[in-house]
C-alpha atoms as an extended CHARMM CRD file, in Angstrom:
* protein
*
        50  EXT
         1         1  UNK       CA             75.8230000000      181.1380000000       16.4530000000  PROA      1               0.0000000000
         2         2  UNK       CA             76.4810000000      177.6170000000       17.8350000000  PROA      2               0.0000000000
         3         3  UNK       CA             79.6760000000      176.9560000000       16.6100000000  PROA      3               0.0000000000
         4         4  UNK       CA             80.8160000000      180.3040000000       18.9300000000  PROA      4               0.0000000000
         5         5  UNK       CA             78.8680000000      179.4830000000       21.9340000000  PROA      5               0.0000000000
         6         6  UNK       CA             80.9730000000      175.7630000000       21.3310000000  PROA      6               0.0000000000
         7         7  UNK       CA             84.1660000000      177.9990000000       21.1930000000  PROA      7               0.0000000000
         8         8  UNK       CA             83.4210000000      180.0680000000       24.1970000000  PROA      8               0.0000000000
         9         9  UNK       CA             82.7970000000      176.9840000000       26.1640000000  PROA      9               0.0000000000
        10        10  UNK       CA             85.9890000000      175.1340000000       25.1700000000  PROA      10              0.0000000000
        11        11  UNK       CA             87.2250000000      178.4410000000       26.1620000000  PROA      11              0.0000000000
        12        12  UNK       CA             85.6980000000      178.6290000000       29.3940000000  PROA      12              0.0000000000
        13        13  UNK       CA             87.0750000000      175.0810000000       30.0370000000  PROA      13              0.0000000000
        14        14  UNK       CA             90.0880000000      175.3600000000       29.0870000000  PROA      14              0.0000000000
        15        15  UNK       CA             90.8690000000      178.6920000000       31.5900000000  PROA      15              0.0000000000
        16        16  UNK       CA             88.8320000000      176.5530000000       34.3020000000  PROA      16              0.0000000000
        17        17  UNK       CA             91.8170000000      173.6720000000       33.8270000000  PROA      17              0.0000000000
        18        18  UNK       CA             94.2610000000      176.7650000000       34.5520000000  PROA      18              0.0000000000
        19        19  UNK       CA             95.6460000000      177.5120000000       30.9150000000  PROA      19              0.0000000000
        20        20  UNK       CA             96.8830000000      181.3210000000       31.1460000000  PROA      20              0.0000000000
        21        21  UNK       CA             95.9160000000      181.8580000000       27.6950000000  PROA      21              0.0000000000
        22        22  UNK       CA             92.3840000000      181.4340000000       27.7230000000  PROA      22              0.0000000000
        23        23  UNK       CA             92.1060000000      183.4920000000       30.4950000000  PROA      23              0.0000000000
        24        24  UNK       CA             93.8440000000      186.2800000000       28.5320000000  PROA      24              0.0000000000
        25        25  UNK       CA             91.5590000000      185.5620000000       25.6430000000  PROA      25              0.0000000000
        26        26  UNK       CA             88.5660000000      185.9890000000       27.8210000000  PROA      26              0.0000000000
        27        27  UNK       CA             90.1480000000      189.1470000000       29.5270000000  PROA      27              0.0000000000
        28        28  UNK       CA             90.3970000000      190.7460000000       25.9150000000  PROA      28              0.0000000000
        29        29  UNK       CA             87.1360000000      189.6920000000       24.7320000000  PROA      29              0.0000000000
        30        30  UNK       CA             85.2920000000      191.1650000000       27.6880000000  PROA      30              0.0000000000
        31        31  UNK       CA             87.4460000000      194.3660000000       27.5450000000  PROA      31              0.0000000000
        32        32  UNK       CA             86.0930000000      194.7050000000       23.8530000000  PROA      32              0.0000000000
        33        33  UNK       CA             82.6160000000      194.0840000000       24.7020000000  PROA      33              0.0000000000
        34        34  UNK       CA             82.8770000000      196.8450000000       27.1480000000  PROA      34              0.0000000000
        35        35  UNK       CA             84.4570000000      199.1620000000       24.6290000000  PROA      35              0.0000000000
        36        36  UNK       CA             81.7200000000      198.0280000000       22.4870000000  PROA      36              0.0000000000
        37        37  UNK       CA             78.9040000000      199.4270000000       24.6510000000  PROA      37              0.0000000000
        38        38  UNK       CA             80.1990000000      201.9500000000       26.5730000000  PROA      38              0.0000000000
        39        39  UNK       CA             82.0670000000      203.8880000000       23.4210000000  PROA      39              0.0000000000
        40        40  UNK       CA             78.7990000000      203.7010000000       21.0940000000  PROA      40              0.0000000000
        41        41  UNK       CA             80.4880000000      201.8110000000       18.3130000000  PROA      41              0.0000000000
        42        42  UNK       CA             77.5600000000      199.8840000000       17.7550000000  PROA      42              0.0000000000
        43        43  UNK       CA             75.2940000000      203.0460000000       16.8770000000  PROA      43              0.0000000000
        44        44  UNK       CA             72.7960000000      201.9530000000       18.8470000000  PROA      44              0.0000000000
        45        45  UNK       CA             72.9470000000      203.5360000000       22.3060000000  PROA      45              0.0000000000
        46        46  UNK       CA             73.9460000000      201.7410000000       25.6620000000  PROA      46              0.0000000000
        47        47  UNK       CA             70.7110000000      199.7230000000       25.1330000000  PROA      47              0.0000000000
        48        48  UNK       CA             68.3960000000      198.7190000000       21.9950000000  PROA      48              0.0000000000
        49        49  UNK       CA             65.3720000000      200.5090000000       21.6590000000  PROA      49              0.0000000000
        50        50  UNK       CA             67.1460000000      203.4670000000       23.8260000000  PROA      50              0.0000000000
């Protein structure tokens, strides 16, 4: 769990400094997060414990 927190700092840094690539990294990630919840794949309903 801390080594990916680490990597979506360096991350966040790196698109701060203006690298295109991180922010299309972050773009992608956040699109899949949002898949993630609002499709069901995780089985669990929009929220735990819904």
């Amino acid at each position: 769990m801390t080594v990916a927190l680490a990597a979506w700092l360096a991350v966040g840094v790196r698109m701060r400094a203006g690298r295109g690539w991180a922010r299309t990294v972050l773009a992608i990630a956040g699109a899949g997060s949002l898949l993630f919840v609002a499709t069901d794949l995780g089985m669990d309903g929009l929220w735990p414990g819904a």
